[in-house]
N, CA, C and O atoms as CSV, one atom per row, in Angstrom:
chain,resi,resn,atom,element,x,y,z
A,1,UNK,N,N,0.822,-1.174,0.000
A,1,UNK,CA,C,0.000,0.000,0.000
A,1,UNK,C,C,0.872,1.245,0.000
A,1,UNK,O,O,0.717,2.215,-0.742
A,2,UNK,N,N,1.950,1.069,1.070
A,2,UNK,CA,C,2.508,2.269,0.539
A,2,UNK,C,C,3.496,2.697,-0.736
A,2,UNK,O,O,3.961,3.719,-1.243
A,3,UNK,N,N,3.512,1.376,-0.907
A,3,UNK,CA,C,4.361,1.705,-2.259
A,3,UNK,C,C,3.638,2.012,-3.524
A,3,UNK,O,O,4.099,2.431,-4.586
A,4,UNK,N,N,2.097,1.643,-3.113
A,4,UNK,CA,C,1.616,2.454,-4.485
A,4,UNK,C,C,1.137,3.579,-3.717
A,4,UNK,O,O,1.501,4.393,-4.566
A,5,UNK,N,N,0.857,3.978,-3.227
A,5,UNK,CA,C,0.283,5.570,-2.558
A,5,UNK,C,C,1.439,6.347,-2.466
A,5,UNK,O,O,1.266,7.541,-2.221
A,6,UNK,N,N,2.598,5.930,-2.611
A,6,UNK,CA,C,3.718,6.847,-3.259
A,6,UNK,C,C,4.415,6.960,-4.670
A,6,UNK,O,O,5.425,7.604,-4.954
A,7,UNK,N,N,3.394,5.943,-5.724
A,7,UNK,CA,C,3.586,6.106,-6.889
A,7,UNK,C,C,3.254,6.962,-7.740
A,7,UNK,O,O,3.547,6.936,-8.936
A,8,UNK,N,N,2.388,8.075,-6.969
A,8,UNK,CA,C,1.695,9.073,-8.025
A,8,UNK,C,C,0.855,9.918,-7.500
A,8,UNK,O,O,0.836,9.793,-6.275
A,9,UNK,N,N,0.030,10.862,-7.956
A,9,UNK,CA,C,-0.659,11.810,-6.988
A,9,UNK,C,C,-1.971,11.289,-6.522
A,9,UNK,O,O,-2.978,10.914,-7.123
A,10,UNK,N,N,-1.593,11.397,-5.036
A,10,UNK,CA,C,-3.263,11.100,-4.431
A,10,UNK,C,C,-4.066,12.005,-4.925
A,10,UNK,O,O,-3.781,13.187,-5.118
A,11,UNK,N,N,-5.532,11.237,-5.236
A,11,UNK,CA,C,-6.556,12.101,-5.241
A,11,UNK,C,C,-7.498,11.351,-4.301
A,11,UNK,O,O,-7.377,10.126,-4.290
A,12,UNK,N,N,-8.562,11.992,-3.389
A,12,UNK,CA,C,-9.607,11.510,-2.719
A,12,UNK,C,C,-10.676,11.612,-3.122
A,12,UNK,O,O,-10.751,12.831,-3.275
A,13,UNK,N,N,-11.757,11.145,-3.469
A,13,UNK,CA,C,-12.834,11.624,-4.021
A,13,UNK,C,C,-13.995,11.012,-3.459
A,13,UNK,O,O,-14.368,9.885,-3.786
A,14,UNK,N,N,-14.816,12.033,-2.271
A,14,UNK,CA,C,-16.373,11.599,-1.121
A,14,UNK,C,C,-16.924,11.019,-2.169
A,14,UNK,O,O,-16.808,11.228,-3.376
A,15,UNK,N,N,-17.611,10.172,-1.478
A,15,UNK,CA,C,-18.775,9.330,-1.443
A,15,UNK,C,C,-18.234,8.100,-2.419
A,15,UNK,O,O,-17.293,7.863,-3.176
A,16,UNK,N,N,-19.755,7.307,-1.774
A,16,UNK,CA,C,-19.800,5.713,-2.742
A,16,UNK,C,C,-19.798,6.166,-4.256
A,16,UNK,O,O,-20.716,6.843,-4.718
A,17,UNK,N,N,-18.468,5.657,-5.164
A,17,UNK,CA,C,-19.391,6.059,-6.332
A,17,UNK,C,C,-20.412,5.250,-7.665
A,17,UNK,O,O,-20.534,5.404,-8.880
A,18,UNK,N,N,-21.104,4.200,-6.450
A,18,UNK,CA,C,-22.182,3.610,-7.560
A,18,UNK,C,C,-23.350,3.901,-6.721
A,18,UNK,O,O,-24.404,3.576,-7.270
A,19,UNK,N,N,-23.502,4.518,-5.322
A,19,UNK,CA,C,-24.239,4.786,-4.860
A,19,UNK,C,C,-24.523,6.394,-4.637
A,19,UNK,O,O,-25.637,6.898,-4.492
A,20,UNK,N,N,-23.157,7.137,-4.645
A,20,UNK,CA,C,-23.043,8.066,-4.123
A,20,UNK,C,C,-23.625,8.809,-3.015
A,20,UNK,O,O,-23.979,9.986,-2.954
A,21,UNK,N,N,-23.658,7.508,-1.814
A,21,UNK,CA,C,-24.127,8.284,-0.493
A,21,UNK,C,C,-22.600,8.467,0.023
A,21,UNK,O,O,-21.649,8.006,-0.608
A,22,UNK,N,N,-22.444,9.303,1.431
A,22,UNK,CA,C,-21.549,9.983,1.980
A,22,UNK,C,C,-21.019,9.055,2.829
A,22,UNK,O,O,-19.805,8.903,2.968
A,23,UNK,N,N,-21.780,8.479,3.354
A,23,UNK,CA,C,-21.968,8.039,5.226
A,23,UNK,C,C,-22.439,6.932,4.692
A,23,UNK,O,O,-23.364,6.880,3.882
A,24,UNK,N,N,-21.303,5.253,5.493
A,24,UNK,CA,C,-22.168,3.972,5.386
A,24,UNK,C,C,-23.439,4.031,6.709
A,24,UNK,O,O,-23.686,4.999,7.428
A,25,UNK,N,N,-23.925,3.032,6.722
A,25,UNK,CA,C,-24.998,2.739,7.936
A,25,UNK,C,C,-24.473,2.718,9.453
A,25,UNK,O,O,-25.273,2.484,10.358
A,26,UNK,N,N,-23.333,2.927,9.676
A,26,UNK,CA,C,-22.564,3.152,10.983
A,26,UNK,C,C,-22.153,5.070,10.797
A,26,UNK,O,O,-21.589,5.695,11.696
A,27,UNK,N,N,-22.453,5.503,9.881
A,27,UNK,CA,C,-21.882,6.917,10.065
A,27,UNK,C,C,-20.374,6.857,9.796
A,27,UNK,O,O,-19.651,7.529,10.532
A,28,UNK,N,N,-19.706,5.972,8.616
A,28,UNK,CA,C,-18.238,6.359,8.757
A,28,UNK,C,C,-18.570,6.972,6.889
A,28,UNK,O,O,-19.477,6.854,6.065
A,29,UNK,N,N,-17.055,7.710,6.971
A,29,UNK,CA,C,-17.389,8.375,5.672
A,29,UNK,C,C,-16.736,7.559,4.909
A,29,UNK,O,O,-15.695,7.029,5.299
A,30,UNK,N,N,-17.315,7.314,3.565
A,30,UNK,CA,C,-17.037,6.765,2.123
A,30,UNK,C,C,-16.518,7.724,1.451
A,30,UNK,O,O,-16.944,8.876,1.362
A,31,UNK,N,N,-15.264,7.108,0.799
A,31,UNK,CA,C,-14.706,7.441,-0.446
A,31,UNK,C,C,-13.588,6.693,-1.412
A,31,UNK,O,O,-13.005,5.633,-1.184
A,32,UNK,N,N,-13.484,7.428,-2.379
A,32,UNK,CA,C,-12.408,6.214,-2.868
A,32,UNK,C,C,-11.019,7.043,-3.235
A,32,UNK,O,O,-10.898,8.254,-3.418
A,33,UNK,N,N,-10.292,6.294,-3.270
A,33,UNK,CA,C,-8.817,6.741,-2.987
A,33,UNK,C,C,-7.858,6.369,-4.860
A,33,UNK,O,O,-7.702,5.314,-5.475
A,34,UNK,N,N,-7.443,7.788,-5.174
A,34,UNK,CA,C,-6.989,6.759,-6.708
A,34,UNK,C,C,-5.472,7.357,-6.718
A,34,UNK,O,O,-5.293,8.573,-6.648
A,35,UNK,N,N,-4.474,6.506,-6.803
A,35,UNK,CA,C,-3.233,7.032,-7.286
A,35,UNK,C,C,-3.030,5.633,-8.762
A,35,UNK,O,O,-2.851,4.423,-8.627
A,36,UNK,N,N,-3.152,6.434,-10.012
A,36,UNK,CA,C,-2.946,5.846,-11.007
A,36,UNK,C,C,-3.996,5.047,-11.132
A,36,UNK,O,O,-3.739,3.893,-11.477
A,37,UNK,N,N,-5.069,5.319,-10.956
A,37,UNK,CA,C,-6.323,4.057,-10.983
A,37,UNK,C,C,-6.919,4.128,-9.608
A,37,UNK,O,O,-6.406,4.725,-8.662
A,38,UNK,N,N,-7.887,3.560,-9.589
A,38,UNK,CA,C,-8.475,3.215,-8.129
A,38,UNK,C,C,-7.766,2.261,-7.362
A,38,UNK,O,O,-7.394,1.168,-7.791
A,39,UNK,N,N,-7.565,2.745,-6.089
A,39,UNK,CA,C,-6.437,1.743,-5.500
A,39,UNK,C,C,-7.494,0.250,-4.861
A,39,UNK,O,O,-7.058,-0.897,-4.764
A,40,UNK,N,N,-8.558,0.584,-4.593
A,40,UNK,CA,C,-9.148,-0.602,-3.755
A,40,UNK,C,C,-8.977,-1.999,-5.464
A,40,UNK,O,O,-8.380,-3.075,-5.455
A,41,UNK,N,N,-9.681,-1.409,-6.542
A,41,UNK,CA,C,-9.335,-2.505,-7.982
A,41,UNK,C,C,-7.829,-2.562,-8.034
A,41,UNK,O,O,-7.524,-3.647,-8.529
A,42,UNK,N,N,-7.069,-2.060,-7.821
A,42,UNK,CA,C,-5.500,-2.144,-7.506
A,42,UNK,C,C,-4.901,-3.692,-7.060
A,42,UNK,O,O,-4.225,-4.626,-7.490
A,43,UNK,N,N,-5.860,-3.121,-5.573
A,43,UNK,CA,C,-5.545,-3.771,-4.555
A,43,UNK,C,C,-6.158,-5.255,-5.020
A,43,UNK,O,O,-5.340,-6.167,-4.907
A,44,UNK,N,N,-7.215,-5.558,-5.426
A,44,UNK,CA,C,-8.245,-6.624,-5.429
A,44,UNK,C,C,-7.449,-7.330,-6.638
A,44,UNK,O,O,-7.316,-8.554,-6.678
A,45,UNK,N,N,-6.820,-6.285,-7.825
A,45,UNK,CA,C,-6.430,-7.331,-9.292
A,45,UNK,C,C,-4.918,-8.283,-8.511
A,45,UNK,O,O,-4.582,-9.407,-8.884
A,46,UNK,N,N,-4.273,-7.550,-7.493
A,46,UNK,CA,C,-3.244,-8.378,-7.131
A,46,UNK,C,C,-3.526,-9.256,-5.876
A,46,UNK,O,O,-2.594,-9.352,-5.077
A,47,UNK,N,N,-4.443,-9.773,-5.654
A,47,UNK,CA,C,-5.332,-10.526,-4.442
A,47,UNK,C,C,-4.762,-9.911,-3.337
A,47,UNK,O,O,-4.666,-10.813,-2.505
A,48,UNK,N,N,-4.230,-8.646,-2.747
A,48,UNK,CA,C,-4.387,-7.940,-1.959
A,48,UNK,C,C,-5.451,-7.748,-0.883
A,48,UNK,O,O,-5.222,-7.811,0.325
A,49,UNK,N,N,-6.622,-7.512,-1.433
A,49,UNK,CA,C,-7.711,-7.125,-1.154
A,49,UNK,C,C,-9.430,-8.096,-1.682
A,49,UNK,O,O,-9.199,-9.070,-2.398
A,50,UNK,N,N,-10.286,-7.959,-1.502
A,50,UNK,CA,C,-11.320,-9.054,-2.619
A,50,UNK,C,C,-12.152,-7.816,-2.206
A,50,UNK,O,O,-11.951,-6.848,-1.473
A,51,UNK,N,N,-13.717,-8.484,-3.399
A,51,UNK,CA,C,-14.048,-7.176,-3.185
A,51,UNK,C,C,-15.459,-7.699,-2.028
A,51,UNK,O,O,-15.727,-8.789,-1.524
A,52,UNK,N,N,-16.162,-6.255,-1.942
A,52,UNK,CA,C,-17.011,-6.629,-0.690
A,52,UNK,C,C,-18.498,-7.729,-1.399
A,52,UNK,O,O,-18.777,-7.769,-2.598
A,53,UNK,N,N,-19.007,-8.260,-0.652
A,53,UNK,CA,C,-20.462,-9.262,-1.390
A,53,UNK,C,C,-21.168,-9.087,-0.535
A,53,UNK,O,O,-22.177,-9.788,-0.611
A,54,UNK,N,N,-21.112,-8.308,0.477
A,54,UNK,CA,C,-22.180,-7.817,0.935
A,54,UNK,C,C,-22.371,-8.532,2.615
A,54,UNK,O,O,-23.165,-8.104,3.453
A,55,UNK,N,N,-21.364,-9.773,2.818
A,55,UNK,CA,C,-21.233,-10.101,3.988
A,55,UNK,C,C,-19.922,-10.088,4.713
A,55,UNK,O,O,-19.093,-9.769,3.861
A,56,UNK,N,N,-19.323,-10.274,5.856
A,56,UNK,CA,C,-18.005,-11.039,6.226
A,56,UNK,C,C,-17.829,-11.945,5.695
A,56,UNK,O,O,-18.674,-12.752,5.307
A,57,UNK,N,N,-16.164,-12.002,5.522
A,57,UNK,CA,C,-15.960,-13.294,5.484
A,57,UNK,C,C,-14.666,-13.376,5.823
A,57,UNK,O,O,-13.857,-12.515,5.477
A,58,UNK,N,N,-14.324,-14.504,6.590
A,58,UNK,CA,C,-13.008,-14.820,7.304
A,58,UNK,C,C,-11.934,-14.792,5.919
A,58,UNK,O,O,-12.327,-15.238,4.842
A,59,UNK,N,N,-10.753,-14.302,6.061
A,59,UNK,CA,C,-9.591,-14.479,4.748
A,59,UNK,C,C,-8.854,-15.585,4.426
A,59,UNK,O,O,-7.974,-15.631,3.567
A,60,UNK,N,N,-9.332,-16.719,5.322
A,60,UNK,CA,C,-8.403,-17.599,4.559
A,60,UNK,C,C,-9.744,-18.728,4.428
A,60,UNK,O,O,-10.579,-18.818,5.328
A,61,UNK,N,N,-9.795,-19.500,3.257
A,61,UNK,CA,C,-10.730,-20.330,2.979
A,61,UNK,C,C,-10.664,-21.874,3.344
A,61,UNK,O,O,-11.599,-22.619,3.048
């Protein structure tokens, strides 16, 4: 993570953006983070990260 968040210029940009609300259902703020691309698809194309389905799930299978 930090080696790509020092690859290029952060940009931050509020809210969900397929939902574009602000605030999840706990009140924390949404946004997405892009240096050279969106970092969370970054993160997910190098199994870093997976993406969310809508439940928990423990990380190792």
């Amino acid at each position: 993570m930090a080696e790509l968040l020092a690859s290029g210029p952060v940009t931050v940009r509020s809210g969900d953006p397929d939902s574009g609300r602000l605030k999840d259902r706990y009140g924390r703020t949404l946004a997405t983070i892009e240096v050279n691309g969106d970092v969370g698809k970054i993160m997910i194309a190098e199994g870093l990260a997976r993406p969310w389905t809508g439940k928990r799930r423990p990380w190792y299978d």
